[in-house]
C-alpha positions in Angstrom: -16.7 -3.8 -11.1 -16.3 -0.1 -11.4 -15.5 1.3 -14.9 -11.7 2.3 -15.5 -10.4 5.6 -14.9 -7.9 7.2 -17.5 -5.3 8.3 -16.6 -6.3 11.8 -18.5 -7.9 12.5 -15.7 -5.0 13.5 -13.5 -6.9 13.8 -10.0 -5.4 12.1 -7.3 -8.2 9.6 -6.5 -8.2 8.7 -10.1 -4.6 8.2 -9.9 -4.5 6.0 -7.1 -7.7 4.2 -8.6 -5.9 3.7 -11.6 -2.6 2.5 -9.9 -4.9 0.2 -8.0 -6.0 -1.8 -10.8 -2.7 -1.7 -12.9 -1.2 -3.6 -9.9 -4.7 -6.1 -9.3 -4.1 -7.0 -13.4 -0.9 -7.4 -13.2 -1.5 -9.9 -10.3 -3.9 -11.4 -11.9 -2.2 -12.2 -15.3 1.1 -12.9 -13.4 3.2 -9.9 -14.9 5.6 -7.2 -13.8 3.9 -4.0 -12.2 5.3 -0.9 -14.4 7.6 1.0 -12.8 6.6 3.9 -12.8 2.8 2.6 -11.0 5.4 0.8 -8.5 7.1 4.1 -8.0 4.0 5.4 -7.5 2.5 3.5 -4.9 5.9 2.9 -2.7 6.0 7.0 -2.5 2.5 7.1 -1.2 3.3 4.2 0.7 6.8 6.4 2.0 4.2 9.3 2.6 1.6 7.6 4.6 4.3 5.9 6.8 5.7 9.3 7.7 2.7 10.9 8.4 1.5 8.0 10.6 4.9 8.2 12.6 4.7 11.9 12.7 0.7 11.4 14.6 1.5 8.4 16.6 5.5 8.0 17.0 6.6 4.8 17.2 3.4 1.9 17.5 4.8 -1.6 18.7 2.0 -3.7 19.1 3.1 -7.0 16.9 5.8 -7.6 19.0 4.0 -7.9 22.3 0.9 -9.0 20.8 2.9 -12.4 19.2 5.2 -12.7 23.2 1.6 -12.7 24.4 -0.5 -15.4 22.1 2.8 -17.2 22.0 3.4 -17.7 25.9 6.8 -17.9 27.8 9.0 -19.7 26.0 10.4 -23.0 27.3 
């Protein structure tokens, strides 16, 4: 297991590091994430999302993927 990051150091790698393991403890000992490290991660999540759609548009491929594995329906 990697040491822990404080949060002193206010890079953004050690930020999401440290956001990383407040959410895998909280999971593990059954607990509320902290707001403000759920905040957090949904913005990067918000971020990543928009810059993904900005590169690639729209990309469907669960839909057709699941009509195809699944067959025509009876």
């Amino acid at each position: 297991m990697m040491p822990r990051k404080s949060l002193t150091d206010s890079s953004p790698a050690a930020l999401v590091q440290a956001d990383e393991e407040a959410v895998m403890q909280a999971f593990l000992t059954g607990t509320a994430v902290d707001p403000q490290v759920a905040h957090r991660v949904q913005e990067r999540s918000r971020l990543i999302r928009e810059e993904v759609f900005r590169k690639h548009g729209l990309v469907d491929i669960a839909v057709p993927a699941i009509r195809e594995l699944r067959g025509p329906l009876p």
